[in-house]
N, C-alpha and C positions, 0 to 999 in steps of 0.2 A: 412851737408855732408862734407866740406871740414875743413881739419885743418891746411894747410898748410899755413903760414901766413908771412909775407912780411913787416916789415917796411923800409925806406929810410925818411934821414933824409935831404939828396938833398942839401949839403952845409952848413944847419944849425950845429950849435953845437951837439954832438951825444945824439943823445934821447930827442933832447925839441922837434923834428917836426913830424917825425915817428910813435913816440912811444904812445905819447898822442891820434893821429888819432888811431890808432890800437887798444886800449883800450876802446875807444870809441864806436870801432865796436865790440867788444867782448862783454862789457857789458851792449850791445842792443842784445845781439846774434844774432849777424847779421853774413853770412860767407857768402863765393863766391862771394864777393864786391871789390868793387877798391872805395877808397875814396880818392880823392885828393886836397891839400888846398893851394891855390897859395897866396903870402903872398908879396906886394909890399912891398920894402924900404922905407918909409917915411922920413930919418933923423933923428928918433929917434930911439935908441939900445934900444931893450926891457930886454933884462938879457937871461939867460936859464929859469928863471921863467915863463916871459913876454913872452916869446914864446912858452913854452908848456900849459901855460893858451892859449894862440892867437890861435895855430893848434888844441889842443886839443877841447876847446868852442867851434870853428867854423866846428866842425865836428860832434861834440853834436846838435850844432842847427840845423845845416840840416838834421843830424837823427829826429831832434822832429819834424821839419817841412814839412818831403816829410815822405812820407809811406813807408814802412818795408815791400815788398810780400812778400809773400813766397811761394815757387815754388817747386813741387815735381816732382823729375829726375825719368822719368819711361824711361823703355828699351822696344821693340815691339816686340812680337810672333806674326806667322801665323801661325795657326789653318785648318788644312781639315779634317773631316769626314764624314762618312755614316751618312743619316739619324736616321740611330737606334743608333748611341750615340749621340745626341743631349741633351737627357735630361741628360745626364753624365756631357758633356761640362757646359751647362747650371749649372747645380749642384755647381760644383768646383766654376765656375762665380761666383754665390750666393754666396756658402759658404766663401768666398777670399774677397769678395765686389770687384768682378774686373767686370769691364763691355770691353763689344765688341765695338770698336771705328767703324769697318766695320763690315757687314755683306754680305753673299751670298749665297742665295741658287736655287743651280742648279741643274745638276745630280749628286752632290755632294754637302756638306757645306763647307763654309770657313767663317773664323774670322780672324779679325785682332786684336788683343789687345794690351794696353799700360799699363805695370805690374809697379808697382814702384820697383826703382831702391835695392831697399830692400829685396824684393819678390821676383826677378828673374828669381832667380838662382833655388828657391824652386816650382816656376809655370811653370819653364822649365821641372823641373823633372818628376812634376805629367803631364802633357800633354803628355811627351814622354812615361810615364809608360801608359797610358791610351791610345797609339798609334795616339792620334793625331795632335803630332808636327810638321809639315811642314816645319819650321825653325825660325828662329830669321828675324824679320823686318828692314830694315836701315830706314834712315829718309829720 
């Protein structure tokens, strides 16, 4: 989802500390992360070599060593209708692969649902043409 991307290189020379970490997370495609690599002084100068190996490897290895989620950004609709469009609701549900996180039915129905962040805009539009949008859910 996200492209906007961020190196800092925090005092090192430009681009050995930064830029290696950022690279790393790219080409794991990884986004919406914060990778941070804290790097003591020992007394020996590593070069700009020796330090975009240092930041860059140690940002590899925690990529290979901790898991990659991945997490799909959905937005929330609430849903009321008549019983007699149910099977409408339902439909679109199927057809979309979205499912209802709530449900309720009373003297009326109501849904809650969690559309990914992709779909939206497109499952906003068919619920309101089908009259049964309610409105958008916060968290």
């Amino acid at each position: 989802m996200g492209e906007i991307w961020r190196a800092n290189d925090a005092g090192e020379p430009a681009h050995s500390a930064g830029d290696p970490i950022l690279n790393e997370l790219k080409s794991k495609g990884v986004s919406d992360a914060l990778c941070v690599v804290i790097r003591y002084f020992g007394g020996t100068k590593l070069g700009v070599g020796g330090l975009v190996k240092a930041y860059g490897g140690t940002a590899k290895a925690a990529l290979e060593d901790n898991p990659v989620r991945e997490v799909l950004v959905t937005r929330g609709l609430r849903l009321r209708f008549p019983y007699g469009k149910t099977s409408e609701v339902n439909r679109l549900l199927q057809k979309n692969g979205w499912e209802s996180s709530e449900s309720c039915f009373a003297e009326d129905c109501r849904m809650a649902l969690m559309i990914p962040q992709s779909q939206f805009e497109r499952a906003k539009a068919l619920f309101h043409d089908l009259g049964v949008l309610e409105g958008e859910a916060t968290a």
